[in-house]
N, C-alpha and C positions, 0 to 999 in steps of 0.2 A: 203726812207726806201725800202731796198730792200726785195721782198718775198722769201723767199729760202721753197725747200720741205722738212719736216722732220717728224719724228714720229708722230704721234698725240696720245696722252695716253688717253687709254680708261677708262671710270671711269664706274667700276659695281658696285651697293650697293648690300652688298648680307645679306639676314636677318634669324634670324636663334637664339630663347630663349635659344640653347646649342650650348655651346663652341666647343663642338669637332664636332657639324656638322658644324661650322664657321672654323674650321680650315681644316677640310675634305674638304671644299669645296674650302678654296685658296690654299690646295694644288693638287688639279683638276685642278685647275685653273691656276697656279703660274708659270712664265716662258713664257706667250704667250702675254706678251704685254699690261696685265689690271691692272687697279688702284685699288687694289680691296680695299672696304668699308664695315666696319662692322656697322652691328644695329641688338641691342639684342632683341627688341621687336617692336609693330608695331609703337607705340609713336616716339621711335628713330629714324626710317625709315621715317616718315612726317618730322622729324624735321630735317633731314640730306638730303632729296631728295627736302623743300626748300628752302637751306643754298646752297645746288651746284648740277648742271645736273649732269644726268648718264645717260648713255647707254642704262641702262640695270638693272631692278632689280629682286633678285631670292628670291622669298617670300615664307617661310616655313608657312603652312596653319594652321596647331597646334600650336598655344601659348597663353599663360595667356593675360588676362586682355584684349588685343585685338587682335583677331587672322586674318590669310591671306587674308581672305575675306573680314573684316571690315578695313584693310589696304588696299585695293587695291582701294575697294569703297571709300573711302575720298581722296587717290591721283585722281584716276579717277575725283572728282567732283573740284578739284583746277584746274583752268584753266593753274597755272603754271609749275604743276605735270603728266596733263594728257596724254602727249604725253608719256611719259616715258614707253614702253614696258613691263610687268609683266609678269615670269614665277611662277607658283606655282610651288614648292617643296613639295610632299605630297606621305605618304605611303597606301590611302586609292583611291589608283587610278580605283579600281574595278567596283566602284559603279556610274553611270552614271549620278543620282540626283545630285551624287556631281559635277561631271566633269558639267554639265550646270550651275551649282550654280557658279563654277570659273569664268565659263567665262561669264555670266550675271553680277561676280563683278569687269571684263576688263580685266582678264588676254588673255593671246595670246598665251600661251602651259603649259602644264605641265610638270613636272620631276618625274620618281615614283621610291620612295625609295624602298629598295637599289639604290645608283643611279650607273646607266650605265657609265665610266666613258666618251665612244665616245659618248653617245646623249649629254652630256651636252656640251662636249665642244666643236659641228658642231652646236646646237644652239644661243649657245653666241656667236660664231664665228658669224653667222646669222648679227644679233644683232649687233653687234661689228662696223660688215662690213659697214651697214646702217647709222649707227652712224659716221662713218668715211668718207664717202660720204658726209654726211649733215653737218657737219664740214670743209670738205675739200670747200664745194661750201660757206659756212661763211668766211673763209678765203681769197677766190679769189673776193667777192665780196666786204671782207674790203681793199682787197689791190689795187682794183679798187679805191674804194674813197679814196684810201691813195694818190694814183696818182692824182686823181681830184687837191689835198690840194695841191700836190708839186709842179702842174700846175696851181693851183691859185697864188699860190705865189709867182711864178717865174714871173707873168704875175702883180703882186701889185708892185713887184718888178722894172719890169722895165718901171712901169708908173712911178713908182719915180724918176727912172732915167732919164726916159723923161723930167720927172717934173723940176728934177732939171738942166737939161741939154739940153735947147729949139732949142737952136742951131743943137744940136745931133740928137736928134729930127725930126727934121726939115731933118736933113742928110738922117733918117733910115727911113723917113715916112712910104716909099713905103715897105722898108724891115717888119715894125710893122705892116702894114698894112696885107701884105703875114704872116707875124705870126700868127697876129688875126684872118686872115681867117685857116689858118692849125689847130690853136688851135678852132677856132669854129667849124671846123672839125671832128677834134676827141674828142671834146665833144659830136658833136652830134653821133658818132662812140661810144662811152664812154656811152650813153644812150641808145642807140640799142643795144650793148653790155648788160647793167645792164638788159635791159627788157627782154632779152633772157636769161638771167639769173635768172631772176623771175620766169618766163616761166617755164625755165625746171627745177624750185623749187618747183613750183607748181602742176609739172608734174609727178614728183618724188615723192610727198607727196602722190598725188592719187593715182599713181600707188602702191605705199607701203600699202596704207587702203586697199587698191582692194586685195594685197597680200595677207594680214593681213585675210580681210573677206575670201577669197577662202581657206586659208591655216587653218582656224578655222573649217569652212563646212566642207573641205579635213579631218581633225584630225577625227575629230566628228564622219564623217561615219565612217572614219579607224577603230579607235576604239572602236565604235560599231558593227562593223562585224566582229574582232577579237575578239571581249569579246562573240561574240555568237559561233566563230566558237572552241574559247577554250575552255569556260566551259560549251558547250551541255554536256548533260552527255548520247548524241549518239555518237558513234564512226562514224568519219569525215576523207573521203582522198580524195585529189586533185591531179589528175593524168592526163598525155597527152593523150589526144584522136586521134587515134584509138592505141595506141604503147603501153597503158597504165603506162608509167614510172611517178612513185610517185615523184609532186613538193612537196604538202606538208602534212603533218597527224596534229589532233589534239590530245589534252595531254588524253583523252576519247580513243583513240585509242590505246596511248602507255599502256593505264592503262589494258585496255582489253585483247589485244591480246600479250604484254610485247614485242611489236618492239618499243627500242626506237630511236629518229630521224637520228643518224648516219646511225642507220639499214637500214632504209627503204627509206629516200630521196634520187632520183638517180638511186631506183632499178624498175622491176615491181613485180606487184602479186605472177606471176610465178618467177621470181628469189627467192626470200622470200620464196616461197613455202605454199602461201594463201590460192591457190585454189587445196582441196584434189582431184578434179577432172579437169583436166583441159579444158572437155568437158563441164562442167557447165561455163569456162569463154566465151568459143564461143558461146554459147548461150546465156549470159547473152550480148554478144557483137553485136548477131545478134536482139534482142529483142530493143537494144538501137537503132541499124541502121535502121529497119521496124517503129517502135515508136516515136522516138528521144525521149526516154525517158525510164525509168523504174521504176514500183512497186511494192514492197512486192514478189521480186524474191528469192523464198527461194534456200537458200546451206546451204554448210558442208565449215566454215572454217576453217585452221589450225592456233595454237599462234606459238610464237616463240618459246615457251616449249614443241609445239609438240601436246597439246592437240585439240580436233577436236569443235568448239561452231556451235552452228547451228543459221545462223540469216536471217534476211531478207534487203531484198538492194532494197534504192530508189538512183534514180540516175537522170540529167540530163546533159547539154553541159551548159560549161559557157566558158569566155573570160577570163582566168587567167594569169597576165604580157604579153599581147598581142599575149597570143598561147589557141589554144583550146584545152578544156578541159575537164574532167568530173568531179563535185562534184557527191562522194558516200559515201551516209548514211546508217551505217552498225544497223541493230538496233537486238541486242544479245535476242534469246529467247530461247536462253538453259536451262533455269530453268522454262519456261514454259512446254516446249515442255519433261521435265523432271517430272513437276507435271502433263501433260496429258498424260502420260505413269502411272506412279501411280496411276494415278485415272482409266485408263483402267484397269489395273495390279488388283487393289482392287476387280472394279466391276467383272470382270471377276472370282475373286477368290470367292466374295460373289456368283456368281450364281453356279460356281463349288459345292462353299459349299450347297447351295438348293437342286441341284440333290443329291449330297452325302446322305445329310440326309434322302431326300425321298426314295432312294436306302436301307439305314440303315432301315428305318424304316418298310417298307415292307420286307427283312431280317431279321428282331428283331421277323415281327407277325409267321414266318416259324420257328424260330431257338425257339420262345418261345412254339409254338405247337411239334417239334422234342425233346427238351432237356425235358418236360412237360410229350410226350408220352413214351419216354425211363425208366425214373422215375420211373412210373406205369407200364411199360414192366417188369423192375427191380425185381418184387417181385414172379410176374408168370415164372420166368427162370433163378431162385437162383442155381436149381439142375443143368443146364445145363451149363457146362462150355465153350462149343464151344459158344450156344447162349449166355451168359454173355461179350464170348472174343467180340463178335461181336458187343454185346449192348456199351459196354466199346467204340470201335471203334468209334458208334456210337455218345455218349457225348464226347469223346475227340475232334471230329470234327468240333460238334456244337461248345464246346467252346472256338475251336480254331475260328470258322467262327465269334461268339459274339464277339472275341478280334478283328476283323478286322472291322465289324461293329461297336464298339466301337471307336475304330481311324475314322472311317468318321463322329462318331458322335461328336469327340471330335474334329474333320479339320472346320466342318459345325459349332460347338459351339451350337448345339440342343441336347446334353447329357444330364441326369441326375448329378448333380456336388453336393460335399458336401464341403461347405466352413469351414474352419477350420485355427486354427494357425498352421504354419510349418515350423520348422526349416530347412533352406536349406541345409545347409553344414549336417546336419546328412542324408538328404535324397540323396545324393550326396556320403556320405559315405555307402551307402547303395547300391546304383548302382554300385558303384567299386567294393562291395561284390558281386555282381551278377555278372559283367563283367570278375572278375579274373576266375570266373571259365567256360566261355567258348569263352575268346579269345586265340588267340595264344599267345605261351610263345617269339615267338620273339617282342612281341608289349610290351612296359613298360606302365604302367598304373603311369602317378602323380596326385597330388594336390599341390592346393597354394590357399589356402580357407586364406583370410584375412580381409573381412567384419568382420567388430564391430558387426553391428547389418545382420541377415541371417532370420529373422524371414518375412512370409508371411502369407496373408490370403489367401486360396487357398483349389483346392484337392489333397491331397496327393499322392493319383492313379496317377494323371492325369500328375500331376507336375514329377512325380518318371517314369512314359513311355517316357515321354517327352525326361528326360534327357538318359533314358535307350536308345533312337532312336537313342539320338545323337551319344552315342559311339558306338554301334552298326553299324552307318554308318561310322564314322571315320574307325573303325577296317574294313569294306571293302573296305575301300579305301588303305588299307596297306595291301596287303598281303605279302608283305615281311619283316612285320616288321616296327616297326616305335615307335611315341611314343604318347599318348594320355593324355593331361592335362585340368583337368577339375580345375577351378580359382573363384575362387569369391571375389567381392570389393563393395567396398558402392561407389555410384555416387550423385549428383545432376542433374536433367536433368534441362534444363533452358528453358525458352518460344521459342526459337529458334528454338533448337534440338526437339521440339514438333511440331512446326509448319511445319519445314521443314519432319518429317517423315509420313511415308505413312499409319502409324499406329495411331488409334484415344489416344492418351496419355496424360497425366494432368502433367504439370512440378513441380519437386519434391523431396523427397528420393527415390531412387530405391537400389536394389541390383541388380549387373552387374554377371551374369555366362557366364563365357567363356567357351566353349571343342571347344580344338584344336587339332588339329591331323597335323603329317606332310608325308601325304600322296599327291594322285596323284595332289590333286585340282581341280578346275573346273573350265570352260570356262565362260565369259559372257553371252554366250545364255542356258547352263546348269545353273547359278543363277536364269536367269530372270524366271525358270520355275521350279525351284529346291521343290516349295509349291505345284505345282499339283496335286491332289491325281491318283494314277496310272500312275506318270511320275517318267520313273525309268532308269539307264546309267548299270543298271547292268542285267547280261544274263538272260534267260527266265527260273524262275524257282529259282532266288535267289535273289527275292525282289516285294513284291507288289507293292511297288509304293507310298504308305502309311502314313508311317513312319514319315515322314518332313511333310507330309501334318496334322499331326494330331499334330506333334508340332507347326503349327501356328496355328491351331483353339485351343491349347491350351493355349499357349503364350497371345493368342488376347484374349483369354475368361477372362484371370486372369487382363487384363488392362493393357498390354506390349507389347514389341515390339522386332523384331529383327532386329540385322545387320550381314549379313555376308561378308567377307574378304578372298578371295581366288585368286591364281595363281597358274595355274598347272605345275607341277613340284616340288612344293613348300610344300602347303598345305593347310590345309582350318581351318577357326575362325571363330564360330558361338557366336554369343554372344547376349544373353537374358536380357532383365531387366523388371522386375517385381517390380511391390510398394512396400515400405517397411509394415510392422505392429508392433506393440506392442508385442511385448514376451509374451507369454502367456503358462502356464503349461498346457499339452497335453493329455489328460486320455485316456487310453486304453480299448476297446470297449470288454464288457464280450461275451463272447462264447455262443448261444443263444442255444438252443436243440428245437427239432419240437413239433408245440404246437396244440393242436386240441381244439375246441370246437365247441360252437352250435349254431341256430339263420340261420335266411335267407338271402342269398348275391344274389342280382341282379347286373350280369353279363353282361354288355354291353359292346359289340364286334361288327364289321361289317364282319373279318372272321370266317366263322362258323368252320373252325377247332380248332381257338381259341379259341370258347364258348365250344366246346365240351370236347377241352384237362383239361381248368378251370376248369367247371366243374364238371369233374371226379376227379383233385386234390381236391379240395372243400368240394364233398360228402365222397373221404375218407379219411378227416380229421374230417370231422363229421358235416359239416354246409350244410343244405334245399338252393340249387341254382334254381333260375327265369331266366332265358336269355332273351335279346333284342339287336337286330342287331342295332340299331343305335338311335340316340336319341328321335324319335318320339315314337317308341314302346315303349321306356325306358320309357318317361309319361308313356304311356297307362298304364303298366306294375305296374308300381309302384301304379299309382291312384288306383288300383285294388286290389296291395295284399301290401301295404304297412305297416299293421298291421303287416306282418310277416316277412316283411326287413328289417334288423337290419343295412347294410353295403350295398350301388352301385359302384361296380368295374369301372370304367369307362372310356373309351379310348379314344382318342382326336381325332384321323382321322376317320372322317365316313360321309356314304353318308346320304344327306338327313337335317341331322341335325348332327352339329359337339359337341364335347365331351365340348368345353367352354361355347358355348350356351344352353346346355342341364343341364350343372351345375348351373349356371345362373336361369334358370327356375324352376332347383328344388327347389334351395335353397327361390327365390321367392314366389313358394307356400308352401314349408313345410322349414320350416327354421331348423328342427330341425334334416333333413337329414344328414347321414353321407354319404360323398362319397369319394372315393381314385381312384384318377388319375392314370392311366396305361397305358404308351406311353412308345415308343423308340424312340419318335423323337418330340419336343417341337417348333411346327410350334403358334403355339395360345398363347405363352405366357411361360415364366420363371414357375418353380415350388413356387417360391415366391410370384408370382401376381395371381398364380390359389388357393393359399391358401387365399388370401386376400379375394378372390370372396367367401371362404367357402369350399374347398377342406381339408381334413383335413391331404393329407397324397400322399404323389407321387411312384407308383410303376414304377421301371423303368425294361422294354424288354430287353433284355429273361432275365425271370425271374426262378428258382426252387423253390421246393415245399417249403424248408425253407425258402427261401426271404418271398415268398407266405405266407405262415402260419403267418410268425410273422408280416407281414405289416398289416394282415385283424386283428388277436389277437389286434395288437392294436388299431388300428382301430375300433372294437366292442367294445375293453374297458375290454376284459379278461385277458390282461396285463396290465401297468402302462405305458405312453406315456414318 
């Protein structure tokens, strides 16, 4: 028999509970030489790999009744199956428990669905190859013994001949003799030969385990430092050192900065346009060359959409495809470095507001002794008309200076506030009445009021400046013209848009007021400071500064927040949301007229112009005044003529002893005091929590004689509360 070379057909089992991944897969396959073998589940796959060898089989890890693993494990344990090479076909290639579980049950690689269609077919190729080898050297060693058998028998052969031919024999002695020795020859050739054939079959096996164990290790690491370097969820580049051109990014990085891999493999930093400074990459290159290494190196990067993140970068040198390298871990603290700007922004704005109020409040005890002394001026200079113009002057000033201290009181959130229900859209329609008559006629004033519900709990002063500031500042941002839309909508805010704003807010129903204007707009460094009280872009003499400051302490007081949206050139969108409330019908407050009566008011004050101005409104409304400068004489005062004090006026800033503590005490020993709080600045507590302590009634700075009269009226109890 002669050996000739010819094909050897590969036989794959390939396994697989769905048809169409059995037929996806010979036709991947189809065309390069394999036998290929179906089995629908793992039962048919034992029972077909020990009916006939294969090469090679592709075991799908998912299937009923027994799956990838408990098939691998029972050919593994059949000694006539074991050798048989196992890939796993599996879409759940992620997870690393799994991938050790494959191959603790003998697989030799995996495939991950979707399949690739070059990995699978450089692997079976693998596979194939080996298979073909091991074969090839079965073949040359059956065709060795084939030769033994034709040389045996040639050699039975012609002993018979011998046998029957003694004579002939006899003739060839010497010739059979030279045969026997040539044939004992290359029998023993014929044995050295097979044993070197054993040899490198044995050699071959090892060296194939050895492959087998190194190429499993090799997998294992690979793809566990691929599965770290893909889904960190740090942005990851591999770049040549010192040149920095990007070998590779991770999908953290494309996700980040939105270069994805055509972009940026092959380029550097600077091509891409990374480094907004490219003085910060020399440095960051000189810190690695002094160090050989770097951390928590802050910059400013640019994305591919141009925007700027701010992060920080570790880095070291590694050995990447036998060139060196830098791994850089980019790690994004833009939304940090964004919430410690807000929490700066806040703090700073709460201590702004401190000073404000304390400013106001010492303005409130002057403008309430001026507008107090004017009052009682008033009546001694009725005949004189110059001195009236003058007196007139006089209060016009003050209450212009109250309206300015009002706004710090109302930026600080330490005002007096009256909560009530208020429809928005009509207080909104109310401001456009005030505004049509003193803007310009080149400015169009609209609305697009389309909240369902417009109703708040709030004050309606406060809420009605608020929005009066806003168009007010639109209209000087247009002096030539322009248009002013004031909007309202009902929102939901969500946990999100709560957590992320700089304002304390409860997620929920609000109502959204927009005024917009499309005037000059404003710069990012004009926003970040746009709430300052006394920071103002307009000339000297037509703007305090104010304005916006008192609509965020009013905005913040009511439980809201803003956002503003500005570019200049364009124009600017303020937009407010305040909680919804309940509708509620709105009664209009009667018209009071000045009331007098009688009984003792003990006056505490710590300035004595205040005791003095009180005072004299007091006795000429007809009530016996006691003064004490600050809350210890207030005891003493009282302990003494308390038979004859009917009402303690009492003012919360004072030295010595403050106006919370001194209510506290009174009400401790005479419970049945009445006493009425009188501040312009609510440092010690809400009007609400000094009522709780027993305050029966809050007078808020600068006050006039009829505020005056009818807070103590009621207060004695000669009115109805």
């Amino acid at each position: 028999m002669n050996h000739t070379s010819q094909p050897i057909a590969i036989p794959v089992l390939i396994v697989d509970d769905r048809p169409e991944n059995l037929l996806s897969l010979e036709e991947l396959l189809s065309g390069q030489g394999y036998e290929l073998v179906r089995a629908s589940s793992g039962n048919e796959a034992l029972r077909l790999s020990l009916k006939q060898e294969f090469a090679l089989v592709l075991l799908d890890v998912q299937m009923p009744d027994m799956d990838g693993f408990e098939t691998a494990e029972l050919m593994r344990a059949n000694p006539k199956t074991r050798h048989i090479p196992i890939i796993f076909v599996t879409a759940g290639m992620k997870d690393l428990k799994f991938l050790f579980k494959g191959y603790d049950a003998g697989a030799v690689d995996y495939l991950s669905k979707p399949i690739e269609p070059v990995f699978l077919q450089s692997k079976v190729r693998i596979f194939a190859e080996l298979y073909r080898q091991r074969r090839e050297i079965e073949l040359h060693r059956n065709h060795l013994e084939e030769l033994v058998e034709q040389r045996t028998e040639q050699l039975q052969k012609s002993t018979a001949e011998l046998q029957s031919s003694n004579e002939l024999l006899q003739k060839s002695n010497r010739e059979l003799m030279a045969t026997e020795e040539l044939l004992r020859g290359q029998v023993i050739e014929f044995v050295e030969t097979h044993d070197q054939l054993l040899a490198t079959e044995e050699m071959l096996r090892v060296q194939i385990e050895e492959y087998q164990e190194a190429q499993k290790l090799l997998n294992e690491s690979n793809v566990s430092l691929q599965t770290l370097f893909d889904v960190s969820p740090l942005a990851i580049v591999v770049s040549s050192y010192p040149d920095g051109i990007i070998r590779e990014i991770n999908h953290t990085f494309s996700d980040v900065f939105g270069y994805p891999d055509e972009n940026a493999i092959g380029k550097t930093g600077i091509d891409l346009g990374l480094w907004g400074d490219t003085s910060e990459r020399d440095r960051f290159l000189k810190i690695m060359f002094d160090q050989q290494g770097v951390s928590g190196f802050g910059t400013e990067i640019k994305t591919y959409r141009g925007d700027v993140r701010n992060v920080l970068l570790y880095s070291n040198v590694m050995d990447y495809k036998n060139e060196k390298c830098l791994l850089i871990v980019f790690l994004d603290v833009s939304e940090q470095k964004r919430m410690e700007d807000q929490i700066r922004q806040t703090q700073k704005m709460d201590v702004i507001g401190q000073l404000a109020g304390g400013v106001a409040h010492d303005f409130n005890n002057m403008l309430t002794a001026i507008l107090g002394s004017s009052e009682l001026l008033e009546r001694h200079v009725r005949d004189n008309a110059a001195a009236m113009q003058l007196l007139g002057n006089i209060q016009r000033a003050a209450s212009r200076s109250a309206d300015l201290t009002g706004q710090l009181l109302a930026f600080s959130r330490k005002g007096q506030k009256n909560a009530v229900h208020i429809r928005i859209d009509a207080t909104i329609n109310e401001v456009i009445s005030l505004l049509e008559r003193t803007i310009d006629k080149k400015i169009t004033l609209k609305t697009r009021l389309i909240a369902q519900n417009s109703c708040v709990t709030g004050d309606p002063t406060l809420l009605q400046n608020a929005l009066l500031n806003l168009g007010v500042n639109a209209r000087d941002a247009m002096p030539d013209g322009g248009e002013i839309t004031f909007a309202t909508t009902n929102v939901e805010l969500d946990p999100e848009f709560c957590a992320a704003s700089p304002f304390n807010i409860t997620p929920g129903p609000y109502i959204e007021i927009s005024v917009s204007d499309t005037g000059a707009g404003m710069s990012k460094e004009v926003i970040s400071r746009v709430f300052e009280p006394f920071f103002t872009t307009k000339e000297v003499g037509k703007g305090t500064g104010l304005g916006l400051a008192a609509v965020y302490g009013t905005i913040t007081d009511h439980r809201g927040c803003i956002s503003i949206f500005s570019e200049p050139g364009v124009g600017t969108v303020f937009k407010l949301y305040i909680p919804l409330s309940w509708e509620k019908k709105i009664d209009e407050a009667a018209h009071e007229e000045m009331i007098h009566g009688s009984g003792g008011v003990l006056l505490v004050d710590d300035e004595e112009i205040l005791r003095n101005v009180g005072r004299a409104i007091l006795e000429d409304l007809g009530y016996r005044v006691f003064l004490a400068e600050d809350g210890v004489k207030a005891l003493e005062v009282y302990a003494e003529e308390m038979n004859d004090i009917s009402l303690v006026i009492l003012d919360m800033l004072m030295p010595r002893m403050g106006g919370k503590e001194t209510l506290i005490r009174l009400k401790e020993r005479y419970p049945d005091v009445r006493v009425l709080i009188s501040s312009g600045f609510h440092q010690e507590g809400t009007a609400e929590e000094l009522e709780k302590l027993g305050a029966i009634g809050f007078l808020q700075k600068p006050y006039l004689r009829q505020s005056l009269c009818k807070s103590v009226a009621e207060a004695i109890g000669d009115m109805s509360i």
